[in-house]
C-alpha positions in Angstrom: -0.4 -71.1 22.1 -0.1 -67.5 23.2 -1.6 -63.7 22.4 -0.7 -60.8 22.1 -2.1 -57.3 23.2 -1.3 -53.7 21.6 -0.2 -51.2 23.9 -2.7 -48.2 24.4 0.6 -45.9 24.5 3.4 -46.2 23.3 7.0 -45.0 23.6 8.7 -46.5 20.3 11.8 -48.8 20.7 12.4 -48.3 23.9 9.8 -50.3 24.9 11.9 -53.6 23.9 14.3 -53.9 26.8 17.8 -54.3 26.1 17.3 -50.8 23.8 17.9 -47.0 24.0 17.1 -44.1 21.5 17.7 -40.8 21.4 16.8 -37.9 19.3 19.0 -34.6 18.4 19.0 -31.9 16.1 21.7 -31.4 13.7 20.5 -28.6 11.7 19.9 -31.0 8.6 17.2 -29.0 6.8 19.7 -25.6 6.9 16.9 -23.8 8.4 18.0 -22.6 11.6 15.5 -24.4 13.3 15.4 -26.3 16.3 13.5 -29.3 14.9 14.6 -32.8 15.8 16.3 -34.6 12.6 19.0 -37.3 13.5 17.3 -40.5 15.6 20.1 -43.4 16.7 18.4 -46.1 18.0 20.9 -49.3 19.7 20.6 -52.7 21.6 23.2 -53.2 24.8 23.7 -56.7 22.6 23.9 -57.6 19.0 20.9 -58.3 17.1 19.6 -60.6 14.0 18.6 -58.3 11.5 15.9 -58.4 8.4 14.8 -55.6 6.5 12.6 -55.0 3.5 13.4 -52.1 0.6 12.5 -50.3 -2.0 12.2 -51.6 -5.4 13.0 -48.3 -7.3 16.3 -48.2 -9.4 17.2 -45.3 -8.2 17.3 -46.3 -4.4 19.3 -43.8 -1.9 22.9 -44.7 -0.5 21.9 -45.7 2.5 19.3 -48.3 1.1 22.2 -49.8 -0.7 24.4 -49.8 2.1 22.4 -51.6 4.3 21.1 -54.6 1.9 24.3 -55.6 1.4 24.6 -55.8 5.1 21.7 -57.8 5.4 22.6 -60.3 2.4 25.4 -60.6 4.5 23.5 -61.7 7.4 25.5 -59.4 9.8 24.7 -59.2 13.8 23.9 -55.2 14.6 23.7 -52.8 17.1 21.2 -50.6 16.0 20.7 -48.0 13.6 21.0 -44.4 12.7 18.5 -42.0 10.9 18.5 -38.8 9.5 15.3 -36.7 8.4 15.7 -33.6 6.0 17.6 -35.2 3.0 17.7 -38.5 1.6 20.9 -38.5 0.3 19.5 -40.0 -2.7 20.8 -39.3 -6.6 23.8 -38.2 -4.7 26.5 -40.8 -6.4 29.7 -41.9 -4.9 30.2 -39.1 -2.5 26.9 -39.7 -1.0 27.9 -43.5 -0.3 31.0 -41.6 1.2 28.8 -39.8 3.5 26.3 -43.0 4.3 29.5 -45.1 5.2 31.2 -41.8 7.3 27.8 -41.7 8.9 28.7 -45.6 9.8 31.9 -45.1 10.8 31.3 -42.3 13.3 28.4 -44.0 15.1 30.2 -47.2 15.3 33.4 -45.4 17.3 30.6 -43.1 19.4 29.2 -46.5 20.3 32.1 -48.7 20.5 31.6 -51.3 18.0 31.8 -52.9 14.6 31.1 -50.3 11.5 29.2 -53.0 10.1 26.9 -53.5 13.0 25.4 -50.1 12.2 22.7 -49.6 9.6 22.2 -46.0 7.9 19.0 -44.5 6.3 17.6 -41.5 5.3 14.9 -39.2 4.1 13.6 -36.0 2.8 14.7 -34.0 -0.2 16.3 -36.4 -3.0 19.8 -34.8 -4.8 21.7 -33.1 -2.2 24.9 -33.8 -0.3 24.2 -34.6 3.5 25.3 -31.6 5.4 28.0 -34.2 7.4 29.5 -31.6 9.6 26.6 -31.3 11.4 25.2 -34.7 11.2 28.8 -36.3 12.6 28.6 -33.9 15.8 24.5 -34.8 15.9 25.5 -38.6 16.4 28.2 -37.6 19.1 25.4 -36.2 20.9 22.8 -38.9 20.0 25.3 -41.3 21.4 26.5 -40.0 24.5 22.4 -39.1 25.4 20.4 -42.5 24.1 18.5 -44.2 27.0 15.9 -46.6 27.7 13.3 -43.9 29.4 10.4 -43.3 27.1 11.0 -39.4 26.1 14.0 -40.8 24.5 12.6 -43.3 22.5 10.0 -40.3 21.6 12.2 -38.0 20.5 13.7 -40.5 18.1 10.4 -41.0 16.8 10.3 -36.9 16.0 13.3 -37.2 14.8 12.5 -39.1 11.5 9.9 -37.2 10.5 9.0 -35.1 7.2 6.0 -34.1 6.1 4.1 -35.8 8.6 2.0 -34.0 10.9 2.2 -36.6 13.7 4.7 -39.4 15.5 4.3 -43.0 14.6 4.7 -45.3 17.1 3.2 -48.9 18.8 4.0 -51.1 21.0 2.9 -55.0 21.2 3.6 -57.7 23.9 2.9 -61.0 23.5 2.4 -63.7 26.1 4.0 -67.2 26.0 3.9 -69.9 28.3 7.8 -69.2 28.7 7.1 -65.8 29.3 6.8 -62.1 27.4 8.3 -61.5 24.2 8.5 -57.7 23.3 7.5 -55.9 20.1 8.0 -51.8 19.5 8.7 -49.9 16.7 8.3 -46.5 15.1 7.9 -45.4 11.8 7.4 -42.0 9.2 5.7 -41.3 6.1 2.7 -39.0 4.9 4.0 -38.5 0.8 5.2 -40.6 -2.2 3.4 -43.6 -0.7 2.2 -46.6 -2.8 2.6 -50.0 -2.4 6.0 -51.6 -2.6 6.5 -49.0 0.1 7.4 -45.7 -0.4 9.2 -42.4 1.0 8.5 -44.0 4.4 10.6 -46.0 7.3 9.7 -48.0 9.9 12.2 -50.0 12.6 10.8 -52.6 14.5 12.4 -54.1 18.1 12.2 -57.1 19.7 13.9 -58.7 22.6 12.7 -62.5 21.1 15.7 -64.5 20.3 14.7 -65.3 16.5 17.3 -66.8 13.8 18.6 -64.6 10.9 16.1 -66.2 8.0 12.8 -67.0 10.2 13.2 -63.2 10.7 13.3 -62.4 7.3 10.6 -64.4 6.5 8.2 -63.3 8.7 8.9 -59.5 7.8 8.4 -60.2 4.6 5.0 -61.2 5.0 4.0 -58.9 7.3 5.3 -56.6 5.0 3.4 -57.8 2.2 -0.4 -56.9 4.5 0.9 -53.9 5.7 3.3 -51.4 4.6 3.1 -52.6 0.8 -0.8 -52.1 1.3 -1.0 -48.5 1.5 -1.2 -45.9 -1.0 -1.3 -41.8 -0.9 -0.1 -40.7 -4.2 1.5 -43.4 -5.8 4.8 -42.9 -5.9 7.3 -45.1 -4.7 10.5 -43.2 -2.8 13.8 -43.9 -3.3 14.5 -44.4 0.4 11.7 -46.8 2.0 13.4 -48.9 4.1 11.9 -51.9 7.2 14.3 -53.0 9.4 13.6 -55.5 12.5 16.0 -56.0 15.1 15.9 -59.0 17.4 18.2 -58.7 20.6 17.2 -61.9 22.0 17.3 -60.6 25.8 14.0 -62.4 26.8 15.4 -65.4 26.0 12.4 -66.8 24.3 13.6 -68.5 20.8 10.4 -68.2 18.5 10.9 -70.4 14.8 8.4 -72.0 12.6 8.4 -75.2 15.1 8.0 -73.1 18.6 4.4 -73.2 19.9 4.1 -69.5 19.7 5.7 -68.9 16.0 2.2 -68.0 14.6 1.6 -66.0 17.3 4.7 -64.2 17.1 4.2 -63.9 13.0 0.8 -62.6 13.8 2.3 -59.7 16.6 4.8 -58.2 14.1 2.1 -57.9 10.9 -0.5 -56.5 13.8 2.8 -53.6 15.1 3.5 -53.5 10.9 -0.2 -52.7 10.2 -0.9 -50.5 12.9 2.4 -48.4 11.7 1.7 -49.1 8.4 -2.3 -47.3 8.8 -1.3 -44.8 11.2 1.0 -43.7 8.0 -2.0 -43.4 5.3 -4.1 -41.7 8.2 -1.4 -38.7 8.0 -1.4 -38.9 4.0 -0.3 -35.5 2.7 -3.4 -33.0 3.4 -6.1 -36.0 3.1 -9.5 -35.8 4.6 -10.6 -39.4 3.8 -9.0 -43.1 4.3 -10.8 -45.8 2.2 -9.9 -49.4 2.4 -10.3 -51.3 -1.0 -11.2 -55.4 -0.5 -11.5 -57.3 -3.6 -12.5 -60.7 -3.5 -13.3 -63.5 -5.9 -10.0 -62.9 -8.3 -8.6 -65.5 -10.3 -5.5 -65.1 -7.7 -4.3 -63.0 -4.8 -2.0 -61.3 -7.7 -4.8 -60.4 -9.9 -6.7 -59.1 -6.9 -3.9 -56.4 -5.7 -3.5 -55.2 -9.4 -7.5 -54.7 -9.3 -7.2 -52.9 -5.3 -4.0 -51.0 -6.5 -5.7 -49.5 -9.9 -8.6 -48.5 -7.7 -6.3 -46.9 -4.6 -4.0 -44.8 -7.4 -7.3 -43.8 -9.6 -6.8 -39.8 -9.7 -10.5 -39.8 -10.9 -11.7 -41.9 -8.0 -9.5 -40.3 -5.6 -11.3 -36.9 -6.4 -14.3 -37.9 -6.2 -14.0 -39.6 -2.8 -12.7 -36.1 -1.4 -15.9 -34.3 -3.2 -18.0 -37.2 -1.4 -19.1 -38.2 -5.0 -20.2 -42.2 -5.1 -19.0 -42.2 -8.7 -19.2 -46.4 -9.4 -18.3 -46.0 -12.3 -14.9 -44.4 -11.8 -13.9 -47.4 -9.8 -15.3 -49.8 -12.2 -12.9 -48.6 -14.7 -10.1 -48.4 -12.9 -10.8 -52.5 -12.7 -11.7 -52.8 -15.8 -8.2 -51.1 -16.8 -6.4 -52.9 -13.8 -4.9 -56.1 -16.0 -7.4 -58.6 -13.6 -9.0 -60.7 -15.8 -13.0 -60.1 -15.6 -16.0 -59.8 -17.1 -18.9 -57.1 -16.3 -21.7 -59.6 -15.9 -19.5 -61.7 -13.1 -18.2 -58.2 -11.3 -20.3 -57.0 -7.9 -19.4 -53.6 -5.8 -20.5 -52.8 -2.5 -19.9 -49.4 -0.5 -19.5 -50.0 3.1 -18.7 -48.5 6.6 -15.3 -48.6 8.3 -16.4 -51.5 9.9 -18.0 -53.1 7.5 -20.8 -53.7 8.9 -23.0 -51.9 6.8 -22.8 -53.0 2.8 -24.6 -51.1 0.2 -24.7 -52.9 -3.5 -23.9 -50.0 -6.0 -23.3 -52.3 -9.3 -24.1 -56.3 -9.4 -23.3 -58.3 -12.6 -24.4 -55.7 -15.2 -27.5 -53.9 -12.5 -27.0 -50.8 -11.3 -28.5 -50.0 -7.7 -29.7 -46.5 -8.2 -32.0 -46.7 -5.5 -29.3 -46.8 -2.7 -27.9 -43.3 -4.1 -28.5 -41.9 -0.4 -27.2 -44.6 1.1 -24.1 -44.4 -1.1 -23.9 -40.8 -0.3 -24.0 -41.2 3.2 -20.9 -43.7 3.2 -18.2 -41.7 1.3 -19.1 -38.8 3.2 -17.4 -40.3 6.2 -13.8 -39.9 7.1 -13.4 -43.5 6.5 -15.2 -45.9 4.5 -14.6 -49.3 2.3 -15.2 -50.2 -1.1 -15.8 -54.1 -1.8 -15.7 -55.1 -5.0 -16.0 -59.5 -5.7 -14.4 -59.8 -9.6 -16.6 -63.5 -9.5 -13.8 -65.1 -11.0 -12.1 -67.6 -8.1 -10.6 -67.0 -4.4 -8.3 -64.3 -5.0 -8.3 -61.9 -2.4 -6.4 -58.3 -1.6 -6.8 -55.2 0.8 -5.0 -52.1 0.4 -5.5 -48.5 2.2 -6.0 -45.2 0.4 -6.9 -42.0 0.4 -8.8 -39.6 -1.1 -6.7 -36.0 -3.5 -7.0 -32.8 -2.0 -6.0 -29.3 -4.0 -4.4 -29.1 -0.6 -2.0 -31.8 -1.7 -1.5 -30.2 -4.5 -0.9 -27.1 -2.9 1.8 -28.7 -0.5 3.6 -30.6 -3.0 3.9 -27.8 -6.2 7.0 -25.6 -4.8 9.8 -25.9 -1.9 
């Protein structure tokens, strides 16, 4: 069997040889600016793709253009991003502009139109400014590379409202050698589980079939990126896309010695994406990670950790470093998991969770730990445990705490 470690640093995609990246600015956002906002990212040889998306009705162009290149189990090339405007609500002219976007990297790159996938993001229900963004990929094109500010500049080049790049980098050690894994990724609003306005693109140089690719994003999906939450709102854009070029020549499936190990690299590059995401939450000041235990089933359990995580009450109160109990034991209570108060038990606890502090056991309430409690949610980062006593059900999402700074950022242009 073999490991993996996580790179301390971290260039993005460019860190899975056999890819280059680049990063331009097309002048997306109309402001004049100089801002980085289109980010083409492509393998020297054709990939397996699998990619995870948004369950909203409403999903963006590009979203649509690209699952029906993955239900079609294409080979790609790589990928193409725009930040600024996510060509969303934008009908059959902005499929136009997702498939022109296609088209023209496909020719600046010499290959198939549907070996390129599209997405988007930023302000939903206006037109891409396509002049601009067809000369950006010319330029993207003739400058990708392998060297890391490249693959840095592409990760600048997706973002919005976050206030930070997004990137990691994993290797993982086989006895036939090293398997690459590096990705990037943006997001910081409309985040809830199910994903939200976020995107993350994944690399690998691992030869890996179509379907075992699928799978495994999917569940590393389902630990990672559909276990966060800001505001609750899920995007009409969100969008996971892994790409495996097979350089290394390793083959990793469900019977190679290393599959686990491999399944176990991309949720660990997925969750370290997925936290560094939450961490840049619109204007937050806390992250809290919400464990239930003892559901009837792991279902029950993420509709208890996801009432909790969207709570506006308990979200409040964890930025006024209030241990209000009670607001959390409501939002269970209101959740759908089946429960009753004399089987329920809460603990607040460190990041680490090493330190557990009983606040409400099956009907008692642990007054005496008030300062204890206090102490906890005044930290950047805490937990909340809470056992439902009704079978082995388990989930764990990430939060935040609401800010009037949130507010303030979200209530105009």
């Amino acid at each position: 069997m073999g490991d993996f470690v996580i790179s301390e640093s971290s260039n993005g995609c460019v860190d899975t040889p056999g890819f280059k990246a680049a990063g331009v600015h097309c002048d997306v956002r109309g402001k004049s600016d100089d801002r980085l906002d289109l980010a083409l990212v492509l393998s020297d040889t054709p990939c397996t793709v699998a990619g995870v998306f948004t369950r909203n009705r409403m999903a963006a162009a590009p979203v649509r253009l690209d699952r029906e290149l993955i239900e079609q189990g294409k080979l790609a090339r790589g990928f193409v991003a725009n930040s600024g405007n996510a060509n969303a609500c934008t009908g059959h002219g902005g499929m136009t502009d997702a498939i022109d976007m296609q088209e023209a990297t496909a020719i600046a790159c010499g290959c198939d139109p549907q070996e390129i996938f599209i997405c988007s993001t930023g302000r939903i229900g206006k037109r891409l400014p396509m002049p601009g963004i067809l000369d950006g990929i010319q330029a993207a094109a003739a400058g990708a590379s392998s060297v890391a500010a490249d693959g840095l500049n592409a990760a600048d080049a997706i973002l919005t409202s976050d206030t930070r790049r997004k990137v990691c980098s994993i290797e993982v050690k086989t006895a036939s050698g090293t398997v690459h894994l590096s990705g990037m990724a943006k997001g910081a609003g409309m985040i809830e589980p199910n994903m939200a306005t976020m995107l993350g693109f994944i690399c690998t140089d691992a030869v890996v079939k179509g379907p075992d690719l699928q799978a495994a994003l999917g569940k590393a999906v389902a630990g990672s990126f559909n276990a966060i939450t800001v505001d609750g709102d899920e995007s009409t854009n969100d969008t996971v896309l892994v790409f495996a070029n097979g350089v290394s020549g390793i083959e990793m499936n469900p019977q190679s010695p290393d599959w686990d190990t491999f399944q176990s690299a991309l949720g660990a590059i997925c969750e370290d994406l997925a936290r560094k995401i939450v961490g840049d939450g619109e204007k937050i000041t806390k992250v809290v990670e919400i464990r239930i235990e003892g559901a009837v089933d792991d279902a029950q359990a993420k509709l208890a950790a996801r009432a909790i995580g969207n709570s506006l009450l308990v979200k409040s109160s964890w930025y006024g470093n209030d241990p209000n109990w009670g607001r959390v034991m409501d939002a269970v209570g209101y959740s759908g998991a089946d429960l009753e108060e004399e089987s329920v038990q809460m603990w607040y606890a460190d990041d680490q969770g090493s330190l557990q502090v009983p606040a409400f056991r099956k009907s008692v309430v642990h007054e005496e730990n008030l300062e204890q409690w206090k102490q906890i949610v005044a930290a950047d980062k805490f937990r909340i445990i809470v056992d439902l006593g009704k079978g082995t059900g388990a989930s764990r999402i990430w939060s935040t705490d609401l800010t009037e700074g949130y507010v303030d950022f979200n209530k105009s242009e």
